[in-house]
C-alpha positions as CSV (number, residue, x, y, z in Angstrom):
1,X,0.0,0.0,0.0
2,X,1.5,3.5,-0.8
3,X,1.4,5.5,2.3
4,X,2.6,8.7,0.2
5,X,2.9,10.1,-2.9
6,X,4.1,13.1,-4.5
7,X,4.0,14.6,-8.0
8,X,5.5,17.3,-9.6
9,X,5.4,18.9,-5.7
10,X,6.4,22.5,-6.0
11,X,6.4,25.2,-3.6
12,X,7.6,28.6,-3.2
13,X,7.5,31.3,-0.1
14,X,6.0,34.8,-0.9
15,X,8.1,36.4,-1.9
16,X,11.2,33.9,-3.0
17,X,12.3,33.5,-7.1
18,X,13.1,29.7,-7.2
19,X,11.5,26.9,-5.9
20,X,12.6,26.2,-2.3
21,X,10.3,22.6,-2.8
22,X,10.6,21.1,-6.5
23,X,9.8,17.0,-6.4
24,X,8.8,15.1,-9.9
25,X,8.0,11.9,-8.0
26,X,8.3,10.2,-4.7
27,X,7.0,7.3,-3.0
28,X,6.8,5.8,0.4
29,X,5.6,2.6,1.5
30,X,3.6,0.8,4.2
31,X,6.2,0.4,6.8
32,X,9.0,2.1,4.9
33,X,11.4,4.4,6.6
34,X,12.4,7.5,5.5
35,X,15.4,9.7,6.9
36,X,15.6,12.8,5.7
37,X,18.6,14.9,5.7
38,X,19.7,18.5,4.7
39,X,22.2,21.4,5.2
40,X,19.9,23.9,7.4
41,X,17.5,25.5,4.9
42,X,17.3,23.5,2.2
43,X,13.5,22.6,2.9
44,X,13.5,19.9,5.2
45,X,10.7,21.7,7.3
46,X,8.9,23.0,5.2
47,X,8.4,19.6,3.1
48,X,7.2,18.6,6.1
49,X,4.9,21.5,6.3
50,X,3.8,20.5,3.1
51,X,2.9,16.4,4.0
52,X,1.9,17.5,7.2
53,X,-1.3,20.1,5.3
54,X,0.4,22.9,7.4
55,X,1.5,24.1,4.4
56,X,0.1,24.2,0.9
57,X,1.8,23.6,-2.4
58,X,2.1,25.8,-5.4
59,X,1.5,23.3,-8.0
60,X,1.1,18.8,-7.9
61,X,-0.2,16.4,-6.0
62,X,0.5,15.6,-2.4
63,X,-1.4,12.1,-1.5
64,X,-1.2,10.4,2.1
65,X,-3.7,7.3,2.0
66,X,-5.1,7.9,-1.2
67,X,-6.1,11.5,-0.2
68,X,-4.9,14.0,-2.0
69,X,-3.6,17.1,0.7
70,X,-3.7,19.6,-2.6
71,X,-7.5,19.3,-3.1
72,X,-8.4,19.9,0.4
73,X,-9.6,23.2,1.7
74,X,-7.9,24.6,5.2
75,X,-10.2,23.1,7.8
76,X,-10.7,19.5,5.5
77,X,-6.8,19.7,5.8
78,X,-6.9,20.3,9.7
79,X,-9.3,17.7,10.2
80,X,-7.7,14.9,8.1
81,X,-4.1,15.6,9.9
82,X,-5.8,15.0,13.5
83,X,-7.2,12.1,12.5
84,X,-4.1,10.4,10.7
85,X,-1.0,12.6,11.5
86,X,0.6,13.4,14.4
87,X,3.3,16.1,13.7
88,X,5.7,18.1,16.3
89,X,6.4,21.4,15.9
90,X,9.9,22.8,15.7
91,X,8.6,25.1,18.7
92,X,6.0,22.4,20.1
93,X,2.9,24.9,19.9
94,X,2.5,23.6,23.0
95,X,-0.8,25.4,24.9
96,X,1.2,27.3,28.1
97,X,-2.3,27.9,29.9
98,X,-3.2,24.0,29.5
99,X,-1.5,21.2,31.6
100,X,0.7,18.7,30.7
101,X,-2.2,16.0,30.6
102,X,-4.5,18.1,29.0
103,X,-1.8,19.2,25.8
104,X,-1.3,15.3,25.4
105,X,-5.2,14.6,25.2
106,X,-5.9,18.0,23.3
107,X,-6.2,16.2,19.8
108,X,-8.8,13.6,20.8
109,X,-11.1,16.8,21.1
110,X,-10.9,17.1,18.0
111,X,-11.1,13.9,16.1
112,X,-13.0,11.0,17.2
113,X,-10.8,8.5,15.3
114,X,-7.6,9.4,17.7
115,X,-10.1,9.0,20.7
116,X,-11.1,5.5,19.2
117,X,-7.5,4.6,18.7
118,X,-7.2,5.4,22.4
119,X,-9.6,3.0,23.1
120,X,-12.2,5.5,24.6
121,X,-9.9,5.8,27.9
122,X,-7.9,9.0,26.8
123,X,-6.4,10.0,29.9
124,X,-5.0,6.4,30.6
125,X,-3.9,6.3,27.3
126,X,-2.0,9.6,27.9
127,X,-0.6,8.4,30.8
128,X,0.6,5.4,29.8
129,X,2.6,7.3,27.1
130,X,4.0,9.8,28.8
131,X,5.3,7.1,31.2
132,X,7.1,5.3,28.2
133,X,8.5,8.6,27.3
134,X,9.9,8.7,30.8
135,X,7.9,12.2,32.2
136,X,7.6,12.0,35.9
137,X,3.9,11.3,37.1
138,X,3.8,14.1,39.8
139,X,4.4,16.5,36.7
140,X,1.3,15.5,34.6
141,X,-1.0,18.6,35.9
142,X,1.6,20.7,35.9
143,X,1.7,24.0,33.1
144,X,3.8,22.6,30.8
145,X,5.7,26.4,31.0
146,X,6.8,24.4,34.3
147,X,8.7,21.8,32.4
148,X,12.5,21.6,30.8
149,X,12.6,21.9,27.4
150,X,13.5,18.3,26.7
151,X,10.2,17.3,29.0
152,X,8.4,20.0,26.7
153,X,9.9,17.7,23.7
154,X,8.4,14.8,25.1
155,X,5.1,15.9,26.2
156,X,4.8,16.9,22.2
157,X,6.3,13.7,21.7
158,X,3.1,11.8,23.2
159,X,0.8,14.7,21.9
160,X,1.8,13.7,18.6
Protein backbone atom coordinates (compact mmCIF):
# COMPACT_ATOMS: atom_id res chain seq x y z
CA UNK A 1 0.00 0.00 0.00
CA UNK A 2 1.46 3.54 -0.81
CA UNK A 3 1.36 5.51 2.26
CA UNK A 4 2.61 8.69 0.17
CA UNK A 5 2.90 10.06 -2.90
CA UNK A 6 4.08 13.08 -4.52
CA UNK A 7 3.97 14.58 -7.97
CA UNK A 8 5.54 17.35 -9.59
CA UNK A 9 5.39 18.91 -5.68
CA UNK A 10 6.45 22.48 -5.95
CA UNK A 11 6.42 25.20 -3.57
CA UNK A 12 7.62 28.61 -3.15
CA UNK A 13 7.50 31.35 -0.15
CA UNK A 14 5.95 34.76 -0.91
CA UNK A 15 8.13 36.42 -1.85
CA UNK A 16 11.16 33.86 -3.01
CA UNK A 17 12.27 33.50 -7.07
CA UNK A 18 13.12 29.73 -7.20
CA UNK A 19 11.47 26.91 -5.88
CA UNK A 20 12.63 26.20 -2.27
CA UNK A 21 10.25 22.62 -2.81
CA UNK A 22 10.64 21.12 -6.53
CA UNK A 23 9.80 17.04 -6.44
CA UNK A 24 8.83 15.10 -9.95
CA UNK A 25 8.05 11.88 -7.98
CA UNK A 26 8.31 10.18 -4.71
CA UNK A 27 6.98 7.32 -3.04
CA UNK A 28 6.76 5.84 0.38
CA UNK A 29 5.56 2.62 1.45
CA UNK A 30 3.61 0.85 4.19
CA UNK A 31 6.15 0.37 6.76
CA UNK A 32 9.03 2.15 4.86
CA UNK A 33 11.42 4.40 6.58
CA UNK A 34 12.39 7.53 5.50
CA UNK A 35 15.38 9.66 6.89
CA UNK A 36 15.56 12.81 5.66
CA UNK A 37 18.64 14.91 5.71
CA UNK A 38 19.66 18.49 4.65
CA UNK A 39 22.20 21.45 5.21
CA UNK A 40 19.89 23.89 7.41
CA UNK A 41 17.53 25.53 4.89
CA UNK A 42 17.33 23.49 2.24
CA UNK A 43 13.46 22.64 2.94
CA UNK A 44 13.46 19.87 5.16
CA UNK A 45 10.67 21.75 7.34
CA UNK A 46 8.88 22.96 5.25
CA UNK A 47 8.43 19.62 3.11
CA UNK A 48 7.23 18.64 6.13
CA UNK A 49 4.88 21.46 6.28
CA UNK A 50 3.76 20.54 3.09
CA UNK A 51 2.89 16.42 4.01
CA UNK A 52 1.93 17.54 7.24
CA UNK A 53 -1.27 20.07 5.31
CA UNK A 54 0.40 22.94 7.43
CA UNK A 55 1.47 24.05 4.35
CA UNK A 56 0.12 24.21 0.88
CA UNK A 57 1.77 23.57 -2.44
CA UNK A 58 2.06 25.81 -5.36
CA UNK A 59 1.50 23.33 -8.00
CA UNK A 60 1.05 18.81 -7.91
CA UNK A 61 -0.16 16.40 -5.97
CA UNK A 62 0.49 15.58 -2.38
CA UNK A 63 -1.40 12.07 -1.48
CA UNK A 64 -1.24 10.42 2.06
CA UNK A 65 -3.73 7.31 1.99
CA UNK A 66 -5.11 7.87 -1.23
CA UNK A 67 -6.08 11.52 -0.21
CA UNK A 68 -4.87 13.99 -1.97
CA UNK A 69 -3.62 17.14 0.66
CA UNK A 70 -3.66 19.60 -2.59
CA UNK A 71 -7.46 19.29 -3.11
CA UNK A 72 -8.44 19.85 0.45
CA UNK A 73 -9.63 23.21 1.72
CA UNK A 74 -7.95 24.56 5.17
CA UNK A 75 -10.21 23.06 7.78
CA UNK A 76 -10.71 19.53 5.54
CA UNK A 77 -6.76 19.71 5.78
CA UNK A 78 -6.86 20.30 9.72
CA UNK A 79 -9.27 17.66 10.24
CA UNK A 80 -7.75 14.88 8.10
CA UNK A 81 -4.07 15.56 9.85
CA UNK A 82 -5.81 14.99 13.50
CA UNK A 83 -7.18 12.08 12.54
CA UNK A 84 -4.10 10.41 10.69
CA UNK A 85 -1.02 12.58 11.47
CA UNK A 86 0.63 13.38 14.38
CA UNK A 87 3.28 16.10 13.67
CA UNK A 88 5.73 18.14 16.30
CA UNK A 89 6.39 21.44 15.93
CA UNK A 90 9.95 22.78 15.70
CA UNK A 91 8.58 25.13 18.65
CA UNK A 92 6.04 22.35 20.07
CA UNK A 93 2.89 24.94 19.88
CA UNK A 94 2.48 23.56 22.98
CA UNK A 95 -0.75 25.36 24.94
CA UNK A 96 1.23 27.30 28.09
CA UNK A 97 -2.33 27.89 29.93
CA UNK A 98 -3.25 24.04 29.55
CA UNK A 99 -1.54 21.20 31.57
CA UNK A 100 0.74 18.68 30.74
CA UNK A 101 -2.17 16.04 30.61
CA UNK A 102 -4.47 18.09 28.96
CA UNK A 103 -1.85 19.16 25.80
CA UNK A 104 -1.27 15.27 25.43
CA UNK A 105 -5.17 14.59 25.22
CA UNK A 106 -5.88 17.96 23.29
CA UNK A 107 -6.16 16.16 19.80
CA UNK A 108 -8.85 13.57 20.82
CA UNK A 109 -11.09 16.78 21.12
CA UNK A 110 -10.93 17.10 17.96
CA UNK A 111 -11.05 13.89 16.14
CA UNK A 112 -13.04 11.01 17.22
CA UNK A 113 -10.78 8.45 15.34
CA UNK A 114 -7.65 9.43 17.67
CA UNK A 115 -10.13 9.04 20.68
CA UNK A 116 -11.12 5.50 19.19
CA UNK A 117 -7.50 4.63 18.74
CA UNK A 118 -7.16 5.44 22.45
CA UNK A 119 -9.62 2.96 23.14
CA UNK A 120 -12.20 5.54 24.57
CA UNK A 121 -9.87 5.83 27.85
CA UNK A 122 -7.91 9.05 26.85
CA UNK A 123 -6.45 9.99 29.95
CA UNK A 124 -4.96 6.43 30.55
CA UNK A 125 -3.89 6.35 27.30
CA UNK A 126 -2.04 9.58 27.91
CA UNK A 127 -0.59 8.39 30.76
CA UNK A 128 0.60 5.36 29.82
CA UNK A 129 2.56 7.32 27.15
CA UNK A 130 4.01 9.83 28.84
CA UNK A 131 5.28 7.12 31.19
CA UNK A 132 7.06 5.29 28.23
CA UNK A 133 8.51 8.61 27.31
CA UNK A 134 9.87 8.73 30.84
CA UNK A 135 7.92 12.24 32.18
CA UNK A 136 7.57 11.96 35.87
CA UNK A 137 3.95 11.26 37.06
CA UNK A 138 3.82 14.11 39.78
CA UNK A 139 4.38 16.51 36.72
CA UNK A 140 1.32 15.46 34.59
CA UNK A 141 -1.03 18.60 35.91
CA UNK A 142 1.61 20.66 35.92
CA UNK A 143 1.75 23.99 33.14
CA UNK A 144 3.81 22.62 30.81
CA UNK A 145 5.69 26.36 31.00
CA UNK A 146 6.79 24.35 34.31
CA UNK A 147 8.70 21.85 32.39
CA UNK A 148 12.47 21.63 30.80
CA UNK A 149 12.64 21.94 27.37
CA UNK A 150 13.50 18.31 26.69
CA UNK A 151 10.17 17.25 28.99
CA UNK A 152 8.35 20.03 26.73
CA UNK A 153 9.87 17.68 23.69
CA UNK A 154 8.37 14.84 25.12
CA UNK A 155 5.07 15.94 26.18
CA UNK A 156 4.75 16.90 22.17
CA UNK A 157 6.30 13.66 21.70
CA UNK A 158 3.15 11.78 23.25
CA UNK A 159 0.78 14.67 21.91
CA UNK A 160 1.82 13.65 18.63
Amino acid sequence: MIMLLIENLCFRWPGQSGWQIDIPHFVVGEKEKVFLKGASGCGKSTLLGLIAGINTADSGSLQIQNTDLTMLKGAKRDAFRADNLGYIFQQFNLLPYLSVIDNVTLPCRFSSSRKARAGGDVQREAKRLLKALALPENCLNNPVTALSIGQQQRVAAARA
